[in-house]
N, C-alpha and C positions, 0 to 999 in steps of 0.2 A: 351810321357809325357810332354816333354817342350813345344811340338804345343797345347795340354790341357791348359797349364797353360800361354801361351799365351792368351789363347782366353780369358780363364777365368778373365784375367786381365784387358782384353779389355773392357770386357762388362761388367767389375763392373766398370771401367775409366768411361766409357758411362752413366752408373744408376747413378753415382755420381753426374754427371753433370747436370744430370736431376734431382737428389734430391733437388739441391743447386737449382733450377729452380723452383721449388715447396712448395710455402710458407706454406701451408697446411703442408705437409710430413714433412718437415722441423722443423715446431714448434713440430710435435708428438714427431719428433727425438732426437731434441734436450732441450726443454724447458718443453715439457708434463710430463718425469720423475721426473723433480728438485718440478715440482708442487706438483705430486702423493707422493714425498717420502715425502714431506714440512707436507701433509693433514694427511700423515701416521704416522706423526713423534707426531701432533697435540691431533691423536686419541689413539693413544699407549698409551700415557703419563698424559692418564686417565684415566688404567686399574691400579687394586692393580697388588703390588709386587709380592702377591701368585699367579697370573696369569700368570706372565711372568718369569720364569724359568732365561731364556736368560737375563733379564732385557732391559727396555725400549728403551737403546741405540743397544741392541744385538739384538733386536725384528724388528729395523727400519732398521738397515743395512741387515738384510735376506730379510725381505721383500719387501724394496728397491732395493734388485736384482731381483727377480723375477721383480716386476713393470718397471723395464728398459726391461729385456729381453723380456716381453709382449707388452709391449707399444711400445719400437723400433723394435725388430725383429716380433712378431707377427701382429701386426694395423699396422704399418707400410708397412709391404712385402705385404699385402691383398692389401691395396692400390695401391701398385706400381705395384701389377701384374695387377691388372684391368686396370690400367692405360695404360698398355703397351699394355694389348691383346686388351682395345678399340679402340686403337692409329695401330692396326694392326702390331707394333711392334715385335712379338712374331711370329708372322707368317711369316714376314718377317725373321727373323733370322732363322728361321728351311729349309730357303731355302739354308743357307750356311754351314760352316765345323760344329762349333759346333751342339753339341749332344744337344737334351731335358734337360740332365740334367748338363749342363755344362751352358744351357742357364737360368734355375732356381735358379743353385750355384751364375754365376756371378750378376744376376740382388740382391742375397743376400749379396752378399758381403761388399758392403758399408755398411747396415744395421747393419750386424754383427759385423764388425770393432767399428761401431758408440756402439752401446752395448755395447762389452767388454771392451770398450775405459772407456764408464762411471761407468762400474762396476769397475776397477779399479779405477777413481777417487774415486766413494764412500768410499772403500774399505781403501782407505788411510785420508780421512775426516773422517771416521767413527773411525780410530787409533788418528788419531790427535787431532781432536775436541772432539768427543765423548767418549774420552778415554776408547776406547775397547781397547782389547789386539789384540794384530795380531792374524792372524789365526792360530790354532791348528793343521791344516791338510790342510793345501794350497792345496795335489794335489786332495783331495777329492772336493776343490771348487773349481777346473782346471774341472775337470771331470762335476762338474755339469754346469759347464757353457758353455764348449764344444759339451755335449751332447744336452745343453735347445738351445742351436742356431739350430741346424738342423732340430729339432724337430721341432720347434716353426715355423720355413723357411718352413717346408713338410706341417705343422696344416695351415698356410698361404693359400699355395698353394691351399689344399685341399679348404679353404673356401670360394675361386674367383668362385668354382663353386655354390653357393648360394648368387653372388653377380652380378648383372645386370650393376652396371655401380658405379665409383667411392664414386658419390653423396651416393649410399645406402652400402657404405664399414661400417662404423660407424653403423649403423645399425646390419649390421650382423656380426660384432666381436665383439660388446656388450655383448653376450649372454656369451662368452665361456671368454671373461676378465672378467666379475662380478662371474661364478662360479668358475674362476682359484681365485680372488682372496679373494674369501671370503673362500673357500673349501679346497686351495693347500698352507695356511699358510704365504697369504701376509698382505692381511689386518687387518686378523683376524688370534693370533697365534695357531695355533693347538691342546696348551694345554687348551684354551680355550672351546674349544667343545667338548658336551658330546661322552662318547666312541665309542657310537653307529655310530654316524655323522662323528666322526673320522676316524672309521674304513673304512666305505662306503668314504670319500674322501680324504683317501689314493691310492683309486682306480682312481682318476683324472688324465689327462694327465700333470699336472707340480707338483702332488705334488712330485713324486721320484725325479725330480730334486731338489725343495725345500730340503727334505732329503739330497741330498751328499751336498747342499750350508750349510744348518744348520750343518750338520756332519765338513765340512770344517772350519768353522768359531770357533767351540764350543767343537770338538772331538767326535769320537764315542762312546755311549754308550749301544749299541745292534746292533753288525753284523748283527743279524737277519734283521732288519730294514733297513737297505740300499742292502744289497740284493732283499730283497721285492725292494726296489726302484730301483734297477736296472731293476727286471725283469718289471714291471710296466711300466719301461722307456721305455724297447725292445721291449715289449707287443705294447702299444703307437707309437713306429715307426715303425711295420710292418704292422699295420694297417694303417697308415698315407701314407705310400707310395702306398700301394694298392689302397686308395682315389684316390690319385692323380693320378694314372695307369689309374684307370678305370674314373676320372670324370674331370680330369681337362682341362679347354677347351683352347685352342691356338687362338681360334679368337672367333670377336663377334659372340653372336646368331643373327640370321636373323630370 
């Protein structure tokens, strides 16, 4: 266990260094959210009242999480894994101790960290400035944000294999950031969409997370409903990793 967590250390030491080295990855990580929640903050706050339950400042802080935890841990990790498996990186490293999956964890790690670092900023800008109240159920928004990282790291993973090289990363994470967040209750809140569209994206790969963050922040009002979200969640990552099993590649195509 401690030669694991060695290594894992190491090679998130390593990804860091390389983050701080890449101005692209870098602005995603660190500047892309403050933009998406600024846009979000912009469009929320010219919805009526009867749309937004949560109210406008409770509307931008859930869905301010998720946009962090997609922007840094998902666009981000695509990028950096392509990055590394073009660089031969990835190949290189499965010649040494670490496991496949200890070399996936660490190249996440940074990203992760960077994440939850800024969901907890928001999380206290969003009490202070925006005079929410604290959270109702902290550990139900522990859980949803422990769970959206790994997830969001395997959904990465899985998507370097429909990605040829860096330049077309942006390309092919477009597709599943515009339905996570028009569908899974970032952009657009939940109660806004008719039942029917509702029901069908509950079925999305973030919206269960979105559930435990809104449950966390607001409290629960139907166990039924974050159970669905959890198994939605489990459902989501045993698919996700079987992706990855079966497609994810370790060096370039030739």
């Amino acid at each position: 266990m401690n030669a694991s967590v060695t290594r894992l250390t190491a090679l998130g030491r390593a990804e860091l260094t390389l983050l701080g080295r890449n101005k692209n990855n870098l602005f995603i990580a660190l500047l892309m959210p403050l933009l998406m929640i600024f846009v979000l903050r912009s469009s929320i706050t010219q919805m009526g009242s009867d749309e937004l339950p949560m109210g406008a400042a409770g509307a931008t802080l859930v869905g301010g999480t998720g946009l962090v935890l997609i922007l840094v841990v998902y666009m981000g990790l695509v990028s950096a894994y392509v990055a590394r498996r073009e660089e031969l990186v990835l190949k290189r490293l499965r010649t040494g101790e670490a496991t496949d999956r200890e070399i996936l964890a660490g190249a996440a790690l940074p990203s992760a960290a960077i994440a939850l670092a800024q969901c907890a900023v928001l999380a206290v800008g969003g009490i202070a400035v925006l005079d929410v109240a604290a959270p109702e159920r902290p550990d139900l928004l522990l859980v949803g944000l422990l769970a959206g990282v790994p997830l969001l790291a395997g959904l990465a993973a899985a998507t370097t294999a429909l990605t040829r090289n860096v330049e077309s990363a942006g390309l092919t994470t477009l597709p599943f950031f515009l339905v996570s967040a028009m569908g899974s209750g970032m952009m657009v809140p939940a109660e806004v969409l008719p039942d029917a569209v509702a029901d069908v994206c509950a079925l999305l790969p973030l919206s269960g997370i979105m559930e435990f963050v809104r449950a966390g922040w607001f409290g629960v009002d139907d166990s039924g409903d974050l159970l669905t979200a959890a198994l939605t969640t489990l459902a989501w990552g045993a698919v996700t990793v079987f992706a990855v099993q079966r497609w994810f590649r370790w060096e370039p195509r030739r």
